[in-house]
MIRO-319850 format. One record per residue (C-alpha): residue number from 0; residue in three letters; chain; x, y, z. Coordinates in Angstrom, 3 decimals, always signed. Layout:
BEGIN
+-----+------+-------+----------+----------+----------+
:  nr : rest : kette :       c1 :       c2 :       c3 :
+-----+------+-------+----------+----------+----------+
: NUM :  ALA :     A :        X :        Y :        Z :
...
+-----+------+-------+----------+----------+----------+
end
This chain:
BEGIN
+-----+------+-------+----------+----------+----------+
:  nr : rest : kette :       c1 :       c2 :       c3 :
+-----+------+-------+----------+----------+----------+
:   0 :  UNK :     A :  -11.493 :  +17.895 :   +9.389 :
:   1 :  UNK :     A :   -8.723 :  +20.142 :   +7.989 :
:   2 :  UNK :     A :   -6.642 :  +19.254 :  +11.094 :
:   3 :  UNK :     A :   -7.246 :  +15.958 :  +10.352 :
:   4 :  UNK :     A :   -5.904 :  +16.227 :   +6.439 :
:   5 :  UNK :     A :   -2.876 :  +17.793 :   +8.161 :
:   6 :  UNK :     A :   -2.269 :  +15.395 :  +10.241 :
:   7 :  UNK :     A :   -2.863 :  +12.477 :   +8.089 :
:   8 :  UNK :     A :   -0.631 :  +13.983 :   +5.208 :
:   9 :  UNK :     A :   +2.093 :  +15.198 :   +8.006 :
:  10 :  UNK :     A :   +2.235 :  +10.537 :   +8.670 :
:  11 :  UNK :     A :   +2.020 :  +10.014 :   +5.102 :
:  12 :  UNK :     A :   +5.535 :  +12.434 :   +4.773 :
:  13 :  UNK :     A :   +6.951 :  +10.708 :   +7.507 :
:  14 :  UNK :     A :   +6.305 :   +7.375 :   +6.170 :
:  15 :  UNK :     A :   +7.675 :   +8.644 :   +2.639 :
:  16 :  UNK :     A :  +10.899 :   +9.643 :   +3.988 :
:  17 :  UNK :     A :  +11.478 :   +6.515 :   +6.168 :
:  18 :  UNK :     A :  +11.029 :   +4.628 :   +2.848 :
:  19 :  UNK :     A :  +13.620 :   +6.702 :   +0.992 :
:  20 :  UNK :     A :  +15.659 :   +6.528 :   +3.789 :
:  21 :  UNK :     A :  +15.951 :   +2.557 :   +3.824 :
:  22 :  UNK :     A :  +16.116 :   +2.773 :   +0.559 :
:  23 :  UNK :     A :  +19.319 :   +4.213 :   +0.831 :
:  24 :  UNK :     A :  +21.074 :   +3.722 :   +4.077 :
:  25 :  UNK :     A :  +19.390 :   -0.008 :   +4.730 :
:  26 :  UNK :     A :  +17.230 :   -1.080 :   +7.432 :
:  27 :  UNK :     A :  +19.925 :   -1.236 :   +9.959 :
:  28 :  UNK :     A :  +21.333 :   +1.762 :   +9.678 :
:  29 :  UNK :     A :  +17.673 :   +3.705 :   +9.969 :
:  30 :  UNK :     A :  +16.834 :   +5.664 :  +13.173 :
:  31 :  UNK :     A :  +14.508 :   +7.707 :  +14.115 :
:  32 :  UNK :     A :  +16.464 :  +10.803 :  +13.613 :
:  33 :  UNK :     A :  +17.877 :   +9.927 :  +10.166 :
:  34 :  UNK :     A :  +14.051 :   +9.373 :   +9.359 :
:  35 :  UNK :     A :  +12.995 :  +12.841 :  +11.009 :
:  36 :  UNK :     A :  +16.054 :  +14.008 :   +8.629 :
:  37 :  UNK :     A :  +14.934 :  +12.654 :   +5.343 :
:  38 :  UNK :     A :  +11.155 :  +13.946 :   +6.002 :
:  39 :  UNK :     A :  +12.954 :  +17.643 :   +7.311 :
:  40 :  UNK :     A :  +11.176 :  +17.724 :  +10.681 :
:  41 :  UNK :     A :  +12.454 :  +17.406 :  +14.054 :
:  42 :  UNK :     A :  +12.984 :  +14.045 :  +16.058 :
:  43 :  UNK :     A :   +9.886 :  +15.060 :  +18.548 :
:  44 :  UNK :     A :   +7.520 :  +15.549 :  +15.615 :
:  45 :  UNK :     A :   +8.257 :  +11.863 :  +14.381 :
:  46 :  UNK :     A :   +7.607 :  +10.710 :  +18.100 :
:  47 :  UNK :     A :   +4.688 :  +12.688 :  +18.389 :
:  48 :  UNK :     A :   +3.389 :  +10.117 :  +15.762 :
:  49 :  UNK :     A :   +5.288 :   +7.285 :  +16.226 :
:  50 :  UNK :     A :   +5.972 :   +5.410 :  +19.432 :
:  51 :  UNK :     A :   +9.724 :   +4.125 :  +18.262 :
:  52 :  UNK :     A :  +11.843 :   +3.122 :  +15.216 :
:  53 :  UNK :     A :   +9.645 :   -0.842 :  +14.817 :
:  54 :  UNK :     A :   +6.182 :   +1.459 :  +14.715 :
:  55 :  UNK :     A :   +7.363 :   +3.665 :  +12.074 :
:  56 :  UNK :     A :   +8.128 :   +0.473 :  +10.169 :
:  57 :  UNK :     A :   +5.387 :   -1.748 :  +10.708 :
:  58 :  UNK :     A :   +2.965 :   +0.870 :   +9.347 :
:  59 :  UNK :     A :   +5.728 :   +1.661 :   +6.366 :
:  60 :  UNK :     A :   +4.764 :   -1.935 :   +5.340 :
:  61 :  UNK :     A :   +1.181 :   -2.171 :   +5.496 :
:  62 :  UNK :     A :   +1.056 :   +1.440 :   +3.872 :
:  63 :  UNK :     A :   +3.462 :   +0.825 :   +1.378 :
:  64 :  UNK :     A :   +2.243 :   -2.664 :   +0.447 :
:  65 :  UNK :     A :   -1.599 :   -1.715 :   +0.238 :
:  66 :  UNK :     A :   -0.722 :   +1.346 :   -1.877 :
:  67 :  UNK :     A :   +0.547 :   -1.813 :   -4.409 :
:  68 :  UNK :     A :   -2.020 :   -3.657 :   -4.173 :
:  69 :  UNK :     A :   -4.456 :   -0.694 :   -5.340 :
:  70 :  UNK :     A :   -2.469 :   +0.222 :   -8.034 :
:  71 :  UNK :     A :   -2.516 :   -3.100 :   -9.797 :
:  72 :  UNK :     A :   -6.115 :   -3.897 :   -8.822 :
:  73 :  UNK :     A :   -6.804 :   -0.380 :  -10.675 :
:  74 :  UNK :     A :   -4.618 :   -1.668 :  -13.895 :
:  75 :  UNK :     A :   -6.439 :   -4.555 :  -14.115 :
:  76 :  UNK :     A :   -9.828 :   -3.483 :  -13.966 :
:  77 :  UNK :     A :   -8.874 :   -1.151 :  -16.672 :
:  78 :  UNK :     A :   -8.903 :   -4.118 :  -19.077 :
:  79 :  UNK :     A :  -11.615 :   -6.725 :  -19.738 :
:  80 :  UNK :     A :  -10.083 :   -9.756 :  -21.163 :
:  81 :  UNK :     A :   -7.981 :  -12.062 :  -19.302 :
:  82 :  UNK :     A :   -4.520 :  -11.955 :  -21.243 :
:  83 :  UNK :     A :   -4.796 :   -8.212 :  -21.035 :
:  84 :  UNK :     A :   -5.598 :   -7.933 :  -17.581 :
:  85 :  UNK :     A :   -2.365 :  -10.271 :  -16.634 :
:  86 :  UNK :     A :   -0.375 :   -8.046 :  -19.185 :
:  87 :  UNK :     A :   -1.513 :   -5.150 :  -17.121 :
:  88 :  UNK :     A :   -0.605 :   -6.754 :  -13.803 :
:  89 :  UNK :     A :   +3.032 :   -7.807 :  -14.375 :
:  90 :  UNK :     A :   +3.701 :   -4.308 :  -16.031 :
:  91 :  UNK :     A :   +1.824 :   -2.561 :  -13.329 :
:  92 :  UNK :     A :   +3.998 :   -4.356 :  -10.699 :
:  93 :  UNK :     A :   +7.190 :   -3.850 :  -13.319 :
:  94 :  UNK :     A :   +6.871 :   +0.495 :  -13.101 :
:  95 :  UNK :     A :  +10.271 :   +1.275 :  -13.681 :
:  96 :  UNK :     A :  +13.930 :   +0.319 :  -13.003 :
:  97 :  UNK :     A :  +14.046 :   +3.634 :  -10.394 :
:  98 :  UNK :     A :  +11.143 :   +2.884 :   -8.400 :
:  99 :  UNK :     A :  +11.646 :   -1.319 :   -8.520 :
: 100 :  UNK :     A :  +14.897 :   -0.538 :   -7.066 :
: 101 :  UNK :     A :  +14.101 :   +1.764 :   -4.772 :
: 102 :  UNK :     A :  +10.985 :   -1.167 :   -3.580 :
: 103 :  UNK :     A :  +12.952 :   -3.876 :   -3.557 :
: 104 :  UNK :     A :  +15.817 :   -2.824 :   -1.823 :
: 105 :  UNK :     A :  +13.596 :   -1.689 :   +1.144 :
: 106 :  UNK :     A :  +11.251 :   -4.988 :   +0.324 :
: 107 :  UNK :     A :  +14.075 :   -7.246 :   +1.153 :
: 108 :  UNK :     A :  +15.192 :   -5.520 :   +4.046 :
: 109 :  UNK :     A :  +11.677 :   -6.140 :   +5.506 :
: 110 :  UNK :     A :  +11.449 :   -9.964 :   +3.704 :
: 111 :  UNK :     A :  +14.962 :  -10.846 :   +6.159 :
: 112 :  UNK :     A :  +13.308 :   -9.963 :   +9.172 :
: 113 :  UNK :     A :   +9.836 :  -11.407 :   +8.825 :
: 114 :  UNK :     A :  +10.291 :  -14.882 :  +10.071 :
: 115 :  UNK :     A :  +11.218 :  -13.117 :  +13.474 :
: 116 :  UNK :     A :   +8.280 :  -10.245 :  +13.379 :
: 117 :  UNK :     A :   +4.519 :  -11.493 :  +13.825 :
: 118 :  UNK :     A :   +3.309 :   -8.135 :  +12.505 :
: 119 :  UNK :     A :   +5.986 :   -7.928 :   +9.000 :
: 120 :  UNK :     A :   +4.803 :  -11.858 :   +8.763 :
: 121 :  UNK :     A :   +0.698 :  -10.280 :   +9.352 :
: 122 :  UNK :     A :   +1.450 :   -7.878 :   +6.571 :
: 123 :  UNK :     A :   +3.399 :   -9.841 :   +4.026 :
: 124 :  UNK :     A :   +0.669 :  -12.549 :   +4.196 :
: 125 :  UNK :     A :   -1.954 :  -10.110 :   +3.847 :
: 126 :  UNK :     A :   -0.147 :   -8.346 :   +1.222 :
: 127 :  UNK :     A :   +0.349 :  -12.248 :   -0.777 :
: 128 :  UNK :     A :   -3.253 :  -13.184 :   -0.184 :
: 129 :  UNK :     A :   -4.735 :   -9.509 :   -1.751 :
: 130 :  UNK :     A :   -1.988 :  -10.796 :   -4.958 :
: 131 :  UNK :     A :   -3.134 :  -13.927 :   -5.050 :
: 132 :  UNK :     A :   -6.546 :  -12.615 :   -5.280 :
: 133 :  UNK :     A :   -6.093 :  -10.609 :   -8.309 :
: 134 :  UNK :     A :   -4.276 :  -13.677 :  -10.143 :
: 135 :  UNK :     A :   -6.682 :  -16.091 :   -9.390 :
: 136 :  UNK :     A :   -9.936 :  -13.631 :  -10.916 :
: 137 :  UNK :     A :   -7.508 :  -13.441 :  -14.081 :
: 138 :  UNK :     A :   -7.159 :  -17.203 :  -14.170 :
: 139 :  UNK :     A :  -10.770 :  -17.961 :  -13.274 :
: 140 :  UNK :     A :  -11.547 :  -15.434 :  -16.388 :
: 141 :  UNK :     A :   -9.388 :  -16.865 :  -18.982 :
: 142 :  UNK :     A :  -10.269 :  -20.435 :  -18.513 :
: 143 :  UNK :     A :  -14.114 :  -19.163 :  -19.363 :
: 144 :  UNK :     A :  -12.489 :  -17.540 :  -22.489 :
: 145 :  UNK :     A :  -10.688 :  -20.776 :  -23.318 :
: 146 :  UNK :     A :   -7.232 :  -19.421 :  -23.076 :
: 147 :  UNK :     A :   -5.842 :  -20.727 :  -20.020 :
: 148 :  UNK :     A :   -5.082 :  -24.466 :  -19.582 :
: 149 :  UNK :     A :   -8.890 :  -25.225 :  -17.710 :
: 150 :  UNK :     A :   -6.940 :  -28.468 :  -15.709 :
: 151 :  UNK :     A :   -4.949 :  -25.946 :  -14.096 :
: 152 :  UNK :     A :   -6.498 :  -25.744 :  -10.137 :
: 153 :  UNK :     A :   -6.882 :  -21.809 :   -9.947 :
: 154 :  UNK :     A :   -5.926 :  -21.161 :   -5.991 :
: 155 :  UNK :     A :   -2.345 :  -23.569 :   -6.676 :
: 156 :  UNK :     A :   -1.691 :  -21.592 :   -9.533 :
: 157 :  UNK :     A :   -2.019 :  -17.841 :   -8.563 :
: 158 :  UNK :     A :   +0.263 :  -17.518 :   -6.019 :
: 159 :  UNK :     A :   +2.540 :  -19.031 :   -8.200 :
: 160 :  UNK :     A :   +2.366 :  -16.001 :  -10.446 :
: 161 :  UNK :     A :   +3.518 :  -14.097 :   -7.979 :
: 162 :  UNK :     A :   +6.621 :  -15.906 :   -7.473 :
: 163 :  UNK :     A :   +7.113 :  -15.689 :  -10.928 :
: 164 :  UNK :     A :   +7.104 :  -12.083 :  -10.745 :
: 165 :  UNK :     A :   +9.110 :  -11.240 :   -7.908 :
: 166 :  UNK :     A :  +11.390 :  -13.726 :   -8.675 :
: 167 :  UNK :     A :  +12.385 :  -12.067 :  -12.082 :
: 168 :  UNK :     A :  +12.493 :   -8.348 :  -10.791 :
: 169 :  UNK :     A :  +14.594 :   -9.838 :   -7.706 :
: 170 :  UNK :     A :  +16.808 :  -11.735 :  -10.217 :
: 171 :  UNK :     A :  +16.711 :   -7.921 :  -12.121 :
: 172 :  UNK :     A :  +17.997 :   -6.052 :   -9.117 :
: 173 :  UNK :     A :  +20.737 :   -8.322 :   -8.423 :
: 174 :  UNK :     A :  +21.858 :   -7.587 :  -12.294 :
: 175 :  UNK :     A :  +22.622 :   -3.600 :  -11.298 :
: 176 :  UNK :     A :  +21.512 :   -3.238 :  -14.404 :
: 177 :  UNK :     A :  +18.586 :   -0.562 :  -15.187 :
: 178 :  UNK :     A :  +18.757 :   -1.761 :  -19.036 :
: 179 :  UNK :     A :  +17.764 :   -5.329 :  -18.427 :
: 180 :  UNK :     A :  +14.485 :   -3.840 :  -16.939 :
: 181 :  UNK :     A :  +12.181 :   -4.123 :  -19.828 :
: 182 :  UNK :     A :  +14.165 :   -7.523 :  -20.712 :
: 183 :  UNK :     A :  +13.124 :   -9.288 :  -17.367 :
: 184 :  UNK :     A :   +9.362 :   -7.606 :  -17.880 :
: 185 :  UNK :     A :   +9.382 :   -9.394 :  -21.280 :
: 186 :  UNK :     A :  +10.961 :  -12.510 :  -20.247 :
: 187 :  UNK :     A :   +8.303 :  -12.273 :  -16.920 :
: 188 :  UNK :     A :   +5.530 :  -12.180 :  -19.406 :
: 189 :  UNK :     A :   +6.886 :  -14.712 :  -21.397 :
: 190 :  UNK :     A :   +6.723 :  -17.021 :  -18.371 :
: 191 :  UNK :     A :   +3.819 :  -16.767 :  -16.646 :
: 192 :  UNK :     A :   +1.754 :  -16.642 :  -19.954 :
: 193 :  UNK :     A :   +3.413 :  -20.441 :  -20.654 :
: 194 :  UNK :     A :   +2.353 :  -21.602 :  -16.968 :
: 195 :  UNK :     A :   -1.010 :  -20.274 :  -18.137 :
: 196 :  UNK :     A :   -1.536 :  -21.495 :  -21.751 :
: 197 :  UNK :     A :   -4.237 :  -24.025 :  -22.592 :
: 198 :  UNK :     A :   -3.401 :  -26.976 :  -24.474 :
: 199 :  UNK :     A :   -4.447 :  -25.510 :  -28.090 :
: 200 :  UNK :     A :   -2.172 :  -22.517 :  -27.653 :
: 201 :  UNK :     A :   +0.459 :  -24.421 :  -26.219 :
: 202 :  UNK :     A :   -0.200 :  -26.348 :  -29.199 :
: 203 :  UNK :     A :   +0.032 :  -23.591 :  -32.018 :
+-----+------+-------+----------+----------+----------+
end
């Protein structure tokens, strides 16, 4: 069991660093050794765990994205009504201009190559469907409280909140400005609570 910890946490390190180090260098410009670098062990200990450079990778995704996905399923289920739980979401998904940079920047790297990899493609659908899933409970839930627009048809709508949300942080990053962080989070809000609104709030 305790070799197992150590071995599991020894992946998890590895995984880390190859994160930071696209973070920084860019996908391209990643090997193995620059990854056995950033996590300070030797080239053999990354192989010893990972077959090649594309292995590494494909289980950076999937780690990195289902890590997400827990983090904003645990935000929402912190808060009971609907508008609160979509608050929660966006600004769980909006952490701070540091990491958001740091996500993005390796995000995109992975987003460019996905239309030629079955497995990024696997992952990035998987990782859409699991944030579609969480919109579309908030939706569902707010259209019982008689705050979102009821005509709106719940499995159109959430991935569209997605979009909205990556779209503004994307739009963000491309800014190189950290200060327009909370402005874009605002702005996101803003949005995706007019998509939302019923008719006697849009009203008011």
């Amino acid at each position: 069991m305790v070799r197992y910890k150590k071995s599991e946490e020894k992946r998890k390190q590895i995984l880390y660093a190859a994160f930071q180090a696209i973070a920084e260098q860019g996908y391209d410009a990643v090997t193995l050794q620059t990854i056995a670098d950033s996590a300070k062990v030797s080239k053999g200990v990354v192989h010893y765990y990972f077959d090649n450079k594309e292995a590494v990778l494909v289980e950076l995704l999937g780690w990195l994205t289902g890590k997400i996905y827990e983090k904003e399923t645990a935000a929402v289920n912190g808060q009971s009504r609907a508008v609160d739980k979509m608050a929660a979401y966006i600004d769980s998904v909006f952490v701070s201009p540091e990491k958001n940079r740091d996500f993005y920047r390796v995000y995109l790297d992975f987003l460019a190559r996905a239309s030629r990899s079955a497995s990024y493609r696997e992952i990035n659908s998987r990782f859409y469907d699991n944030c579609a899933r969480i919109s579309a409970e908030i939706v569902e839930l707010g259209q019982r409280e008689g705050v979102f627009d009821p005509r709106l048809a719940v499995q159109e709508t959430a991935p569209v909140i997605r979009s909205i949300i990556d779209g503004c942080l994307i739009q963000w990053l491309m800014t190189g400005r950290d200060e327009l962080h909370a402005v874009y989070r605002i702005a996101c809000r803003q949005a995706v609570m007019k998509l939302l609104a019923a008719e006697t709030v849009k009203k008011s």
